[in-house]
Legacy VTK file of the C-alpha trace (Angstrom):
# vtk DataFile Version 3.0
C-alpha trace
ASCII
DATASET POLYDATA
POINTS 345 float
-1.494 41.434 -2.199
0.268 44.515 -1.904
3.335 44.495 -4.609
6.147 47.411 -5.385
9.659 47.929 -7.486
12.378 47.605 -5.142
15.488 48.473 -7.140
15.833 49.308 -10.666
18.990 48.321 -12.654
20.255 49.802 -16.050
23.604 47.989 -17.502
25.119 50.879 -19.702
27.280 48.203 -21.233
26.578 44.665 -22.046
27.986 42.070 -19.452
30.051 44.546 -17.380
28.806 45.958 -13.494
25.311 48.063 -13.526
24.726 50.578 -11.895
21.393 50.831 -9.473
19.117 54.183 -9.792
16.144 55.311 -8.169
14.004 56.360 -11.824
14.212 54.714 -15.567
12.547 55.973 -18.700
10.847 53.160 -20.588
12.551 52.738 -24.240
11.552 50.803 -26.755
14.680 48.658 -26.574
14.850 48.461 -22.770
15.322 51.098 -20.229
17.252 54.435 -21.819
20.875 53.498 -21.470
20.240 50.028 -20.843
22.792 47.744 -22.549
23.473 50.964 -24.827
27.151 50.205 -25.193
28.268 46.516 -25.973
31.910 45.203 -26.022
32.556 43.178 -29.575
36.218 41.520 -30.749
37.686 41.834 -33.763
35.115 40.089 -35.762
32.212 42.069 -34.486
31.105 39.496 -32.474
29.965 40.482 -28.963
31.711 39.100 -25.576
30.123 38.852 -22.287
31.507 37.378 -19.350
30.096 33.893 -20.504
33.563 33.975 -22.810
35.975 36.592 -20.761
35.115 36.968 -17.203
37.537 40.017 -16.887
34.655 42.346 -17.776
33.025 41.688 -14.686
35.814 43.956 -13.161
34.540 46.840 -15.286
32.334 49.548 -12.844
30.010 51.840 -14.998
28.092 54.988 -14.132
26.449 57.565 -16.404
27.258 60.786 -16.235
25.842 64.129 -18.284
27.935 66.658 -20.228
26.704 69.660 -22.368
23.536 68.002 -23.097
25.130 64.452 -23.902
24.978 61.214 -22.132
28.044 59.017 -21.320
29.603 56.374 -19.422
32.428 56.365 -17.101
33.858 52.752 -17.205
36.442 51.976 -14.212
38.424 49.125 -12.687
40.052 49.468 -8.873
43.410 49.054 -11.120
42.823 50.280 -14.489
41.749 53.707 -13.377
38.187 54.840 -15.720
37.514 56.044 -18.928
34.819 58.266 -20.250
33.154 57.815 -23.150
30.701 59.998 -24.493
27.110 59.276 -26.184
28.077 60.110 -30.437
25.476 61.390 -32.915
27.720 59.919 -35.529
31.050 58.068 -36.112
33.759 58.093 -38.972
33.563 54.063 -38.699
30.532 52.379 -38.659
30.430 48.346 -37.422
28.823 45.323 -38.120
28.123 43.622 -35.325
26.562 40.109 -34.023
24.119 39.782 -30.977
23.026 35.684 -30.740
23.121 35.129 -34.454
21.765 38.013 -35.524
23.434 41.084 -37.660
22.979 44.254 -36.178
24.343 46.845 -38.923
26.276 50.316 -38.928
26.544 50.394 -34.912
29.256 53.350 -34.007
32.805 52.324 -32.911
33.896 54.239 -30.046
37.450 54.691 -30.677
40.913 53.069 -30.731
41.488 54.635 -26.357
38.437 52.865 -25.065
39.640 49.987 -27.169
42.611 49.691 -25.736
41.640 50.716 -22.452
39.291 47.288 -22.464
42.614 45.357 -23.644
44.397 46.216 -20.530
41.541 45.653 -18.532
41.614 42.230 -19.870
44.682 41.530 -20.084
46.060 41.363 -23.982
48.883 43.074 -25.772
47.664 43.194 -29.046
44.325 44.964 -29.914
42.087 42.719 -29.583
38.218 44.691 -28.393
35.870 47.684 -29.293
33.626 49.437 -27.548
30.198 50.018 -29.689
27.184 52.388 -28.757
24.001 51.435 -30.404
22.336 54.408 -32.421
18.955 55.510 -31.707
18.993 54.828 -36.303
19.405 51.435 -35.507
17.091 48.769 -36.107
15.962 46.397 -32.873
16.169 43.132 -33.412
12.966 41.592 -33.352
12.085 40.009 -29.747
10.219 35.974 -30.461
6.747 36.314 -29.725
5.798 32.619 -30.440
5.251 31.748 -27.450
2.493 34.892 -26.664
-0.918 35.098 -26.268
-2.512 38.349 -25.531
0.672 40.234 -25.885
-0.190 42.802 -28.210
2.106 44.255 -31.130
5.671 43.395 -31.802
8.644 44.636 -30.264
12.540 44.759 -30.681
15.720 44.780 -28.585
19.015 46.369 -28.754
22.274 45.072 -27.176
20.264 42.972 -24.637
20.624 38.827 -24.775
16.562 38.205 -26.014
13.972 40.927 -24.205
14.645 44.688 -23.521
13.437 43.877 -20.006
14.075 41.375 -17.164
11.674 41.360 -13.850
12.630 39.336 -11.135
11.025 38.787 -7.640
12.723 39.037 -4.448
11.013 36.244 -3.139
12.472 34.146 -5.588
16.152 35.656 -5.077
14.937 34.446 -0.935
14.214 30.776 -2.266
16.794 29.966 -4.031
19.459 31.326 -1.390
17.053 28.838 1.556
17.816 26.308 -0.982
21.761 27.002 -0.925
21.640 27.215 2.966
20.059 23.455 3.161
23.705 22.250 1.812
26.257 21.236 4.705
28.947 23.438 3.398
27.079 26.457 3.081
29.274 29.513 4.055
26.881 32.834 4.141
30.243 34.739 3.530
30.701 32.946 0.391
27.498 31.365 -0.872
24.764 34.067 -1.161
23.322 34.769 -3.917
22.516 38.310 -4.511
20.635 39.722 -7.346
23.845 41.001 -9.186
23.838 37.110 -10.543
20.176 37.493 -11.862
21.190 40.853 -13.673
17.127 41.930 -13.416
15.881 45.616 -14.722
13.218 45.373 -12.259
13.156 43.945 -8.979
9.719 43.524 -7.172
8.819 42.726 -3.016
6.025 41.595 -1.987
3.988 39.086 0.247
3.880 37.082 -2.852
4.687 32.814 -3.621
8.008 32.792 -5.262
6.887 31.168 -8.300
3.930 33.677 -8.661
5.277 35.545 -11.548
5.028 32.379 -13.727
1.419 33.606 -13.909
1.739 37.134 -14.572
0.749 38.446 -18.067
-0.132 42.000 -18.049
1.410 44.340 -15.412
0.917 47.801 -14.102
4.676 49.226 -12.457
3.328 53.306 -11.727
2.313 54.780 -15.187
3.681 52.112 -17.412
2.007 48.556 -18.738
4.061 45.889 -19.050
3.733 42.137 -20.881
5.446 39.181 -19.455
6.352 37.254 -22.315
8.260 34.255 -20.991
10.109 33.411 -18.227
13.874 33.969 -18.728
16.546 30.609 -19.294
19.382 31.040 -16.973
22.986 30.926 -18.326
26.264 29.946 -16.718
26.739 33.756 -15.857
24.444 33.090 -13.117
26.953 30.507 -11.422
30.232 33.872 -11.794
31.008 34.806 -8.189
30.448 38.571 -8.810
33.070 39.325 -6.308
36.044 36.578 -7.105
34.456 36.616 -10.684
35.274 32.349 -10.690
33.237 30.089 -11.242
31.061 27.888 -8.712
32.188 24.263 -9.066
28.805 22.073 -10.063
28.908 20.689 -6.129
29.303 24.446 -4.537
26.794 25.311 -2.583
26.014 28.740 -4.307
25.973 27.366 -7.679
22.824 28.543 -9.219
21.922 26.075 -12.218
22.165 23.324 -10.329
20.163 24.860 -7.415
17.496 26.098 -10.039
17.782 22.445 -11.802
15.808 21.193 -8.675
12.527 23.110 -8.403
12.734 25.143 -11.526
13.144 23.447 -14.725
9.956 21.844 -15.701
11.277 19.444 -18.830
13.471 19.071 -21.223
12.150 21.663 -23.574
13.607 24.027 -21.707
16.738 25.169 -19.256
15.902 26.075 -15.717
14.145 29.572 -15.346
14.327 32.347 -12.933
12.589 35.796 -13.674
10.399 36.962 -16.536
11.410 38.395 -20.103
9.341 41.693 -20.406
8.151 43.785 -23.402
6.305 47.510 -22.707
4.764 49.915 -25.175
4.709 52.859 -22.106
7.590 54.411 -24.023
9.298 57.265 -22.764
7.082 56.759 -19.070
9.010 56.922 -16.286
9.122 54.156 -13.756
10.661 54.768 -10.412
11.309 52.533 -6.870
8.397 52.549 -4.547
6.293 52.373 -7.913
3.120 50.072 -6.910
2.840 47.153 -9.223
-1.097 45.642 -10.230
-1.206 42.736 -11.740
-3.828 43.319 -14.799
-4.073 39.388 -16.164
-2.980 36.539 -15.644
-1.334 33.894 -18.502
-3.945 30.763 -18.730
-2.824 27.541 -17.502
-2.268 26.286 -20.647
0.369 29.356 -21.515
1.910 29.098 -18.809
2.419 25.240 -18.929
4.154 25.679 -22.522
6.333 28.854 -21.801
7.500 26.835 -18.567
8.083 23.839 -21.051
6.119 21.923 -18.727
5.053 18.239 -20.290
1.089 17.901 -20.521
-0.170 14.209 -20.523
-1.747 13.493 -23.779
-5.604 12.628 -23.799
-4.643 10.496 -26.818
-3.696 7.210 -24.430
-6.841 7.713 -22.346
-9.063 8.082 -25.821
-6.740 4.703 -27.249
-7.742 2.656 -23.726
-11.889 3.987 -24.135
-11.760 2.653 -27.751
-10.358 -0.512 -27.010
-13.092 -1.240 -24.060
-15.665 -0.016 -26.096
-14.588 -2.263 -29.343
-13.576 -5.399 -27.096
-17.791 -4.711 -25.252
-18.748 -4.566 -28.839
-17.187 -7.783 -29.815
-18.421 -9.747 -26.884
-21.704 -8.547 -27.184
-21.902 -9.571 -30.560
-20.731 -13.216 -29.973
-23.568 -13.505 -27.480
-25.698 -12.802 -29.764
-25.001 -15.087 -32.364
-24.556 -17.951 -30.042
-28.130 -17.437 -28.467
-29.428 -17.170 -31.889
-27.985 -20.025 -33.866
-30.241 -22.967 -34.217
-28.550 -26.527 -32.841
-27.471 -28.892 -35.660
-29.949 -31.550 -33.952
-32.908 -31.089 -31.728
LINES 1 346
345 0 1 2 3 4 5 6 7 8 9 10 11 12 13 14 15 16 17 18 19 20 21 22 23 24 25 26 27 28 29 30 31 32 33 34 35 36 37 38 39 40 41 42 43 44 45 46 47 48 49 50 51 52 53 54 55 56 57 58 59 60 61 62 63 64 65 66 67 68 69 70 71 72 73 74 75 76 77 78 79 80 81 82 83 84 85 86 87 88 89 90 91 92 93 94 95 96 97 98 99 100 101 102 103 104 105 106 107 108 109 110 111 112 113 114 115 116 117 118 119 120 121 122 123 124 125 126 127 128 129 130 131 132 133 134 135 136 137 138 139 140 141 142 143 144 145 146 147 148 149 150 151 152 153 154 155 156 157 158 159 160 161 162 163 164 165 166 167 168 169 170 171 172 173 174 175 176 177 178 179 180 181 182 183 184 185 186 187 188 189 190 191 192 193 194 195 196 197 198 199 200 201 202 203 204 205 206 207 208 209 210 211 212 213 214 215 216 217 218 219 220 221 222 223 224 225 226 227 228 229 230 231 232 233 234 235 236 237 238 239 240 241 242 243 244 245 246 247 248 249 250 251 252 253 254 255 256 257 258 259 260 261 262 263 264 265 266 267 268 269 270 271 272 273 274 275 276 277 278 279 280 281 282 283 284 285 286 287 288 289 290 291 292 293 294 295 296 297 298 299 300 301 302 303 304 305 306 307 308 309 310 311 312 313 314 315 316 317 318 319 320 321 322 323 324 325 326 327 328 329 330 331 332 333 334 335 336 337 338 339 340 341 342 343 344
């Protein structure tokens, strides 16, 4: 079973375009760059395109400039913006990633701020642009759910995991399964892997479901852990393209697609890649990078990260007790009725 990284993907800024490259230096919040901007409203609170689907217009590339990092952020009708990496800002942020309070991040600036307004479409100023320092505390990543996974790790600006792996084989089965309905249109209906939004995307002669398995993973020079596989979202079923969303009934819309072979119970939503952690930190993973699968997650792991339903022994121990305790009984009743003298002989 021969197995390689395909593409790579870093997403400078949370929810908006990302940006393919051929080499990515392992961080200990994701990838370097990766989700290493995020777009917040007034409150702090981030916005993806779960809430505002405009941001799926925004383009991003990195770009280098006197030793800094940045990222160009661009529309086909906004024109771009650059905005480059800060050591410090006069006004630090508050800000709040799934519940949790991510403190002092840096505030880009009133231009990029308003530059995301247009972009969406408000008069009033409404968004900010914040960068994540590398001072800033990860938010832890849940581990429950681990065995043989070992340390702890954080994340930055990314939903749950700094990582995301997906195989291509499963991007091929769930487009066969989009082709089996009547109105399929190929011009319309594919689904490509900017709806999965993976960091790492693997080929190889290889069962689609085979990364349900995986625990600890060799991609070139860096060790990876597959924690748990990853609970899709409605951003899944956003036309990249029209950026709408697929009716329930569309041929191309992927939680109902994934509903069918891919959620297990209901513990848990349907699933479609694996949520990564890696202590390789600052190793440098690049496409064509062989992948070796170390160990595999035991059946019973896998089973509860996949929120699949084990039967109980607990009936089958009930129904043994009760045969043995109704043999009991009816051997006992034999025995006193061969044993009890008549009343007359």
């Amino acid at each position: 079973m021969s197995l390689k990284v395909k593409s790579l993907f870093v997403y400078p800024v949370k929810s908006c375009n990302g940006i393919e490259v051929s080499e990515a230096t392992v961080g200990e919040k994701g990838f370097l760059y990766d989700r290493y901007w995020i777009i917040v409203d007034g409150k702090g609170n981030m916005v993806t395109m779960r809430q505002v689907t405009e941001l799926g217009r925004i383009k991003t590339q990195l770009v280098e400039e006197d030793g800094r990092t940045g990222v160009v952020m661009s529309t086909d009708t906004n024109g771009e913006i650059t905005v480059m990496e800060m050591d410090d800002s006069e006004k630090r942020v508050d800000t709040t990633v799934w519940g949790a309070t991510m403190h002092k991040a840096l505030d880009c600036g009133d231009e990029v701020g308003a530059w995301i307004d247009s972009v969406v479409g408000v008069n009033a100023p409404t968004y900010r642009l914040l960068q994540c320092p590398k001072d800033l505390p990860g938010r832890s990543v849940n581990m429950l759910r681990t065995e043989g996974v070992p340390g702890d790790f954080t994340t930055g600006f990314a939903d749950g995991y700094p990582y995301l792996l997906i195989l291509q084989s499963s991007i091929d089965v769930v487009n066969k399964e989009a082709k089996e309905s009547p109105s399929y249109d190929s011009s319309k209906n594919t689904l490509d892997v900017r709806r999965f939004r993976p960091n790492i995307l693997v080929e190889g002669e290889v069962p689609h479901d085979d990364d349900d398995e995986w625990l600890q993973i060799e991609v070139g020079d860096a060790t990876f852990y597959c924690v748990t596989a990853c609970e899709r979202c409605v951003m899944t079923t956003i036309n990249p393209d029209t950026l709408k969303m697929d009716p329930w009934l569309s041929p191309s819309n992927a939680i109902r697609l994934l509903k069918k072979y891919r959620q297990f119970g209901p513990k848990r939503g349907p699933l479609f890649g694996q949520n990564c952690v890696s202590s390789s930190h600052k190793t440098t993973v690049r496409t064509g990078d062989p992948i070796y699968i170390k160990t595999r997650k035991s059946a019973e792991y896998r089973d509860r990260d996949l929120g699949v339903e084990r039967k109980s022994k607990w009936p089958t121990m009930c129904a043994a007790a009760s045969l043995t305790l109704t043999a009991t009984a009816a051997f006992l009743a034999w025995r006193r009725s061969s044993t009890t003298t008549p009343a007359s002989a």
